[in-house]
C-alpha positions in Angstrom: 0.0 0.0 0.0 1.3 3.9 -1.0 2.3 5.8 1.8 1.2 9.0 2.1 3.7 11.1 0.6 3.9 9.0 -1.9 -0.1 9.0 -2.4 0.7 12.8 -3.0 3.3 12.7 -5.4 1.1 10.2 -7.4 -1.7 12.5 -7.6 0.5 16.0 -8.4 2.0 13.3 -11.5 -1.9 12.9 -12.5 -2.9 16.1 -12.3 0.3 17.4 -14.6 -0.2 14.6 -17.4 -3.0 17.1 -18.2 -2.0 20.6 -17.8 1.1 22.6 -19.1 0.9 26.9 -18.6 2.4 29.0 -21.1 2.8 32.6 -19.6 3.3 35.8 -22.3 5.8 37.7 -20.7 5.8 41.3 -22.7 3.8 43.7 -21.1 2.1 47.5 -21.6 2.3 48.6 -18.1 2.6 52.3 -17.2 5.4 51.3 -14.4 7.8 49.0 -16.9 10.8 50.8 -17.6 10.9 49.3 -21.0 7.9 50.7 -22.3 9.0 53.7 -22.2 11.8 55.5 -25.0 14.3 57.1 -21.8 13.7 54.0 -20.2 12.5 55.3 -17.2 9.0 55.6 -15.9 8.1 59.6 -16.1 7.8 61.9 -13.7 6.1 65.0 -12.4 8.3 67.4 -14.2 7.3 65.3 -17.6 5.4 65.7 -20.7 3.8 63.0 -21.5 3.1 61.6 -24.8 1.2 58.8 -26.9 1.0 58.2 -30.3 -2.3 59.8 -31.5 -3.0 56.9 -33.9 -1.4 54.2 -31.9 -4.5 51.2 -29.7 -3.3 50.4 -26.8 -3.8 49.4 -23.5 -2.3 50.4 -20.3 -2.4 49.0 -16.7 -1.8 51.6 -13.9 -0.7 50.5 -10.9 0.0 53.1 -8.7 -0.6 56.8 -8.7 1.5 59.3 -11.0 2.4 63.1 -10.7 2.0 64.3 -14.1 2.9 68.0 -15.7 1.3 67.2 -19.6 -0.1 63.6 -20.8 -1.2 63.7 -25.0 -3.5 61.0 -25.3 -4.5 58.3 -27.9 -7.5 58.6 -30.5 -8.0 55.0 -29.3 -6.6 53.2 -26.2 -7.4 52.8 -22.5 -6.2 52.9 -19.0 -6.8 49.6 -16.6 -6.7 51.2 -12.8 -5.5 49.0 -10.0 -7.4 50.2 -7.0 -5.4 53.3 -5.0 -3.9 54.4 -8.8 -4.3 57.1 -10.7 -3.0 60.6 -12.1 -2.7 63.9 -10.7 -1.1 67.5 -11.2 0.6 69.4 -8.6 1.4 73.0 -8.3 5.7 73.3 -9.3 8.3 71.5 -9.8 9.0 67.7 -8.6 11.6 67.9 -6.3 14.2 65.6 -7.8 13.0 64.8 -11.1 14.9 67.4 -13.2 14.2 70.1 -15.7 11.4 67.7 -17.6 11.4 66.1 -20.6 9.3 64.4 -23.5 8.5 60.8 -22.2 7.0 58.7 -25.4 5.7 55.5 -24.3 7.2 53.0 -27.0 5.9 49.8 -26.2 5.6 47.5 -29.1 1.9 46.8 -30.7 3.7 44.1 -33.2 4.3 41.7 -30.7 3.6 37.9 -32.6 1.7 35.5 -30.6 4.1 32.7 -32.4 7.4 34.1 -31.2 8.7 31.5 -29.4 10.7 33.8 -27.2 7.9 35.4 -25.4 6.1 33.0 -23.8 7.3 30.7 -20.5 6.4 27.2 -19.6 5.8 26.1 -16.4 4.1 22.4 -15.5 1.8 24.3 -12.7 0.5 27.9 -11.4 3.0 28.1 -8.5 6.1 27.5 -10.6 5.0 30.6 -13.2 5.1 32.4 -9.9 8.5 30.9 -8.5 9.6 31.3 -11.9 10.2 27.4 -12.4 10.3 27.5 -16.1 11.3 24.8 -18.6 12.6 24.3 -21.9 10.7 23.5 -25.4 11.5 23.3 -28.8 10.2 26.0 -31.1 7.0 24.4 -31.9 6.2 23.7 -28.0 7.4 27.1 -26.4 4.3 28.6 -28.0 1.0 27.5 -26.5 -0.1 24.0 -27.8 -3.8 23.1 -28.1 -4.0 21.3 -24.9 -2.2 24.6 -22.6 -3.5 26.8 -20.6 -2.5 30.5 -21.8 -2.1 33.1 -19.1 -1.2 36.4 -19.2 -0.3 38.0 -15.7 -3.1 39.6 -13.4 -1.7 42.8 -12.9 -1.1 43.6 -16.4 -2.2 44.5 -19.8 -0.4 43.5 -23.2 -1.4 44.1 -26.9 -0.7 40.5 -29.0 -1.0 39.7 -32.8 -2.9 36.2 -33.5 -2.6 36.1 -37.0 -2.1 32.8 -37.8 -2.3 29.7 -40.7 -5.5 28.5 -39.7 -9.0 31.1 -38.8 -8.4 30.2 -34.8 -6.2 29.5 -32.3 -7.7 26.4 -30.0 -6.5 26.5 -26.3 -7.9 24.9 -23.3 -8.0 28.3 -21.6 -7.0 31.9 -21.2 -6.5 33.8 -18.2 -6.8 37.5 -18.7 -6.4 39.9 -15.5 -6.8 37.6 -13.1 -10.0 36.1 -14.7 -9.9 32.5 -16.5 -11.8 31.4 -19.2 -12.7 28.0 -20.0 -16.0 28.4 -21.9 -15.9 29.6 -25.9 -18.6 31.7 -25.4 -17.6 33.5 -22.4 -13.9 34.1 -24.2 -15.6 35.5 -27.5 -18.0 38.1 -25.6 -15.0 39.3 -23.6 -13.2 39.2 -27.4 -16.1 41.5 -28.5 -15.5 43.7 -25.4 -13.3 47.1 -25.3 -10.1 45.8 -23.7 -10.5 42.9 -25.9 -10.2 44.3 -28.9 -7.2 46.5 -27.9 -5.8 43.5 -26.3 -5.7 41.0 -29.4 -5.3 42.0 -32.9 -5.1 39.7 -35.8 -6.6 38.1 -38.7 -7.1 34.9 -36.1 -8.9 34.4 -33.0 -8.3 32.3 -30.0 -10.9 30.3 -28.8 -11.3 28.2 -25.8 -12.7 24.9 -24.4 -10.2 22.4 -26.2 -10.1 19.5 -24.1 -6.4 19.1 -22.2 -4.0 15.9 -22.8 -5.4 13.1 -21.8 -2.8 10.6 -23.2 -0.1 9.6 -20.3 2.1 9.0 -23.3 1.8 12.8 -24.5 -0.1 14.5 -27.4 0.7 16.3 -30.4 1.0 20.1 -29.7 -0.6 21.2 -33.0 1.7 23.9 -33.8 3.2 21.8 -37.1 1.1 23.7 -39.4 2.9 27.4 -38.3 5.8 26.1 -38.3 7.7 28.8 -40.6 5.6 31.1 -39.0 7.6 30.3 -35.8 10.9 30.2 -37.4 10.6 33.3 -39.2 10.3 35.0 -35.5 13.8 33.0 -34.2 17.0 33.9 -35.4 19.8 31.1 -34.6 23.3 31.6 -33.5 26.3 30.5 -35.3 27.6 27.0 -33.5 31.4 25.4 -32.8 29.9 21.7 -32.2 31.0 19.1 -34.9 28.0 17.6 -35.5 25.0 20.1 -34.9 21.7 18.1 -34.3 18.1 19.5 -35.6 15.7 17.9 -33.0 11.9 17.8 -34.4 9.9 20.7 -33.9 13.0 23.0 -33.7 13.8 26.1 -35.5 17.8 25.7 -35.1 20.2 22.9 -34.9 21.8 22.7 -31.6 24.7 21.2 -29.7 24.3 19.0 -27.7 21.9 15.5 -27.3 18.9 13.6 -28.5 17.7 10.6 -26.8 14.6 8.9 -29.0 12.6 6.5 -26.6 10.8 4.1 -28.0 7.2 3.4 -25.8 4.3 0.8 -25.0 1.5 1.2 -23.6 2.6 1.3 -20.5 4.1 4.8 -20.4 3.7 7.9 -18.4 5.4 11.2 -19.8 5.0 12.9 -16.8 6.0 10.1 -14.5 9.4 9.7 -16.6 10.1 13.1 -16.7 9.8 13.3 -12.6 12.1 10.1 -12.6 14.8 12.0 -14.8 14.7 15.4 -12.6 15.1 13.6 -9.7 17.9 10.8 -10.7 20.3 13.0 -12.9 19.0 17.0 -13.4 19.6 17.7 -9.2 23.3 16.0 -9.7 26.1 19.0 -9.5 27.3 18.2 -12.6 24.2 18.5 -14.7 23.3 21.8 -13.4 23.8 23.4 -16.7 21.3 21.1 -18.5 18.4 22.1 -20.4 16.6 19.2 -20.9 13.4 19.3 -23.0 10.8 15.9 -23.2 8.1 15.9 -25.7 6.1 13.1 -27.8 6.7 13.6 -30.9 6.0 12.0 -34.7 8.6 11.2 -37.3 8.1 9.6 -40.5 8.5 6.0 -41.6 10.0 4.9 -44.9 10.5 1.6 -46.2 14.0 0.6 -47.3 14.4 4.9 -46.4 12.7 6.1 -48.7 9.5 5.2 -49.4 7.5 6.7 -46.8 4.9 4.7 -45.3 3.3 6.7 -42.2 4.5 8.2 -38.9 5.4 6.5 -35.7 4.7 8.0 -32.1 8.0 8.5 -30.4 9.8 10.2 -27.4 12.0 13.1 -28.0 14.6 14.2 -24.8 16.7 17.2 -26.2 19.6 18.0 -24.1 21.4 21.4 -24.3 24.2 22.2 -22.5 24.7 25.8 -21.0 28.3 25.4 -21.0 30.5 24.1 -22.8 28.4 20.9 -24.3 30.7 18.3 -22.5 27.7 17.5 -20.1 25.1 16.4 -22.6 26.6 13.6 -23.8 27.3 11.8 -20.5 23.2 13.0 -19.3 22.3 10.7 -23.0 24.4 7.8 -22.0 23.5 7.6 -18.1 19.5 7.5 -19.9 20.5 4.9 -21.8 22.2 2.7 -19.5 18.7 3.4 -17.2 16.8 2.6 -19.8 18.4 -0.7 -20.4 18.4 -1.5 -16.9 14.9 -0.2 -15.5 13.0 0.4 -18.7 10.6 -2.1 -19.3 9.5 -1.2 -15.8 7.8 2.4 -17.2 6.7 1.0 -20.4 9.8 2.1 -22.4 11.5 -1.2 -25.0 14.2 0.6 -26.6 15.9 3.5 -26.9 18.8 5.3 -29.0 21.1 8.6 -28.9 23.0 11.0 -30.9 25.1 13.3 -29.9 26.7 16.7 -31.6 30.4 15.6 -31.3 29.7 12.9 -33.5 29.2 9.8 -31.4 26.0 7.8 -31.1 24.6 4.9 -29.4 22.1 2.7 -30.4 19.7 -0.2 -28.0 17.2 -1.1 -30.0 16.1 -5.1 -29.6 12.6 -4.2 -29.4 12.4 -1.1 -31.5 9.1 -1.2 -33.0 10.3 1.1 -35.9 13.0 -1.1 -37.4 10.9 -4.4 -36.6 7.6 -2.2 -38.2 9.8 -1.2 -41.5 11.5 -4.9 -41.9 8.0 -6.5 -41.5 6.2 -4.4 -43.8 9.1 -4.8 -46.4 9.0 -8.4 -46.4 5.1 -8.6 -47.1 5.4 -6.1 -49.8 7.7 -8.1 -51.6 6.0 -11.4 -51.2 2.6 -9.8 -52.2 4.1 -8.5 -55.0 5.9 -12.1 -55.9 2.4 -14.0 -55.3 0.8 -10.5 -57.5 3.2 -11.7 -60.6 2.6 -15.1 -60.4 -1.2 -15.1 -60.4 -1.3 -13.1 -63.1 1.2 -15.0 -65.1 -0.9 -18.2 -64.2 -4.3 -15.6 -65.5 -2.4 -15.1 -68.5 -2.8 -11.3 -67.9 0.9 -11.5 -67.8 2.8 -13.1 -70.3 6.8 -13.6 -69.9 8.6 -12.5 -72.2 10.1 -15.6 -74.8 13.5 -16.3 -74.2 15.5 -16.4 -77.9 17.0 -20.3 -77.4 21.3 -20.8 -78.0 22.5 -22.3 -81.2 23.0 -26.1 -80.9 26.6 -26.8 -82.1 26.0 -29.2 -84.9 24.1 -25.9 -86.3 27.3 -24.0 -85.9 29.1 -26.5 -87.5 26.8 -27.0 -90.0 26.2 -23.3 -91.0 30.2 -22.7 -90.6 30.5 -22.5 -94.4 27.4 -20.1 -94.9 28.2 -16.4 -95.3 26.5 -13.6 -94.0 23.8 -13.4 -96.8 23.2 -17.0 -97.1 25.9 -17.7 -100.0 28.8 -19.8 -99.3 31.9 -18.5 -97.6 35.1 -17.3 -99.2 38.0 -19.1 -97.5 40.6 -16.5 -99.6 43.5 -18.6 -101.4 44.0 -22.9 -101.1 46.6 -23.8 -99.5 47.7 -27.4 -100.0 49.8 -27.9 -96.9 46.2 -27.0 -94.6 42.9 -27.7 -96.2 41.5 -30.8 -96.2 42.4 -33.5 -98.4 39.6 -33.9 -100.5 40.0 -30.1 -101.6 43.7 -30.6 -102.9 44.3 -30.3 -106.2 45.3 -34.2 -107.3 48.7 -34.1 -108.5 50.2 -38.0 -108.3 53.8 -37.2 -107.6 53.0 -35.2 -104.7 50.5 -38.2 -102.6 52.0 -41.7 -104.2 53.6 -43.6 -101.7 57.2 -42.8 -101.9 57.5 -40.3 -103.8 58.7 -37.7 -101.1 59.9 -39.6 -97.8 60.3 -36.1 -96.4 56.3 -36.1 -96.2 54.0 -38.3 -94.8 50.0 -38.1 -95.1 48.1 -39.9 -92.4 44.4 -40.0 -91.6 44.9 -37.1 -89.0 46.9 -34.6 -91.4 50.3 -33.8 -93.2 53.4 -33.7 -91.7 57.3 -33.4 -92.3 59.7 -36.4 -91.5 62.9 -35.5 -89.6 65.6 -37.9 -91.1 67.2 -37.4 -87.8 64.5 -39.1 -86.0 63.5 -42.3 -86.0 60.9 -44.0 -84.6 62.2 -47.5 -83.9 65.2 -46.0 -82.2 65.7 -44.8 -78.5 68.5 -43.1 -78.9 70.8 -40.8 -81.5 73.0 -42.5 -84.2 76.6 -40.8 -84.6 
């Protein structure tokens, strides 16, 4: 039976398989520095000044000495209770002779840059600032997330996108959640709505969260180049840079593909690999991103078949990349050891210095692609021969070989069919029958120098003879 703590842990693993929180992080507060083109938040001695033709919305959270403010045609102010604006009589001791404040913040802002949102896996970690790394594709919020954009704040966002919406589970706004479609469009429809999001796409809630302990597909596939284009990549020193799936860049450092059954738990493996390697000393450096991910099958590797559902660890090194390698291998060697017992039957990794490791007994990719190429080839054999046997299919007639008695026999027939010119006779060669018959040449005796026998015409050494064993002197 669980004790309690680890009843506890069981349950926070639970409730996570179904939840991520993707936090935008710009902002068009009255009190950030950065919003402002002296960087500085104005003072009483100030002028004031927003763009005429500029929507926008801006969160005040405390009160303000002003000397001048020029306001927008179109925009709004969002008071925290106590704030406000007021004009004083003189000078503001301490804040100078006064100058021009414009407020600059940006109205651009993509909701697809990956670089302005944060991950967290719960509410409280936004808040302790417990984020996490994604690829590209996952940093922005996938269908299953919950957005949120900070209570005390207001922003200005562009959701143009591929598709018409933007599915999420829900959206938090001000401190208010949405979960319902119909609640999130009316407050859409509303003032700070409209000054809020801008775009030729809307986001809509009510899309159901992950409920596969294995992990889901984030969605964000289709804007893919619509991510990239907001992500510029750095020039990198590794020898082998990787390009994990769903990232914009290549990288340096690891990749660990984990093949699954049905057995597995993302959530629960990821808490296993935070615990057993990411709080080690040496491994404090490591971004470690885990995501379920799809890659495409081909037979013989290259005809492509379908995808397969695998899982994708990326591990980036801080530093100086020398740690990733050893995180993929002690994975491995876990994997090899403990793996079956979270569902997990093989597992591989590559690294960007060039080595890589594979374990894959039970990979069901390789097994899938052999088995698959062994019935296509015997369906296509038993294809052929029905349809030879139909006589759909006829095979093609083989010319047969010239029997040697034919060779012999057409030896004397020339090209065109007449006979064949053998040039000049030549007595001491041709056959006997086409010698000219001259009787002192062939009588017996006539020329003991040459001899005709039944196998051809020879000379007769007078050295040699044949009854001797030896030379005569």
């Amino acid at each position: 039976m669980l004790k309690t703590p680890d009843m506890l842990l069981l349950l926070c693993l639970v409730g996570a398989a179904s939840a991520l929180y993707k936090q935008w992080i710009p902002d068009t507060n009255y009190e950030s520095k950065t919003n402002w083109d002296k960087g500085a938040v104005p003072c009483g001695n100030d002028i004031i000044q927003f763009s005429a033709q500029r929507q926008v919305s801006v969160f005040v959270d405390s009160t303000h000495n002003v000397r001048e403010m020029k306001m927008p045609v179109n925009g709004e102010f969002i008071l925290s209770s106590g704030s406000g604006f007021y004009v004083s009589e003189g000078q503001e001791p301490g804040c100078g002779q006064g100058v021009v404040a414009q407020f600059s913040a940006s109205d651009s802002l993509q909701w697809f840059d990956p670089a302005l949102w944060q991950t967290a896996a719960t509410l409280d970690d936004l808040q302790r600032g417990n984020f996490f790394f994604s690829v590209h594709e996952e940093s922005v919020p996938c269908h299953y997330d919950d957005v949120v954009f900070k209570a005390n704040s207001s922003f200005r966002v562009d959701t143009s996108a591929s598709e018409s919406s933007i599915p999420v589970k829900s959206v938090s706004v001000l401190g208010k959640t949405f979960e319902k479609k119909s609640d999130f469009i009316q407050y859409l429809s509303s003032r700070s709505g409209q000054l809020q999001f801008h775009g030729s796409s809307a986001v809509t809630v009510g899309n159901p969260g992950c409920e596969d302990p294995s992990g889901c597909d984030c969605g964000n596939s289709v804007d893919h180049q619509r991510i990239c284009s907001a992500v510029t990549c750095t020039s990198l020193s590794c020898k082998k840079p990787l390009l994990p799936v769903g990232h914009c860049c290549k990288v340096c450092g690891a990749i660990v593909t984990i093949h699954y059954t049905s057995g597995f738990n993302l959530k629960t493996y990821e808490q296993r690999i935070h615990q057993l390697f990411l709080v080690l000393p040496k491994y404090k450096s490591i971004q470690l991103g885990m995501s379920k991910v799809f890659k495409s099958q081909r037979l013989m590797g290259i005809i492509p078949f379908g995808t397969s559902p695998e899982i994708q660890v990326v591990i980036l090194d801080g530093e100086k990349g020398t740690q990733s390698g050893a995180l993929a291998k002690d994975i491995l060697n876990d994997v090899q050891v403990h793996g079956s017992s979270f569902g997990i039957s093989g597992a591989e990794f590559q690294t960007s210095s060039g080595s890589s490791s594979t374990q894959c007994e039970n990979c069901p990719g390789m097994v899938t692609g052999v088995v698959l190429g062994v019935l296509v080839l015997i369906t296509l054999i038993v294809t052929v021969a029905v349809l030879i046997r139909k006589g759909i299919v006829k095979m093609p007639s083989v010319p047969s070989m010239p029997s040697f008695s034919s060779l012999k026999r057409n030896s004397d027939i020339g090209e065109l069919g007449g006979p064949l010119d053998h040039g000049f006779d030549n007595p001491m060669f041709d056959q006997p029958s086409m010698m000219p018959k001259i009787p002192s040449l062939y009588e017996t005796g006539a020329n003991d120098s040459i001899s005709m026998t039944q196998t051809g015409v020879y000379f007769v050494n007078p050295a040699y003879d044949e009854n001797e064993t030896d030379f005569s002197t």
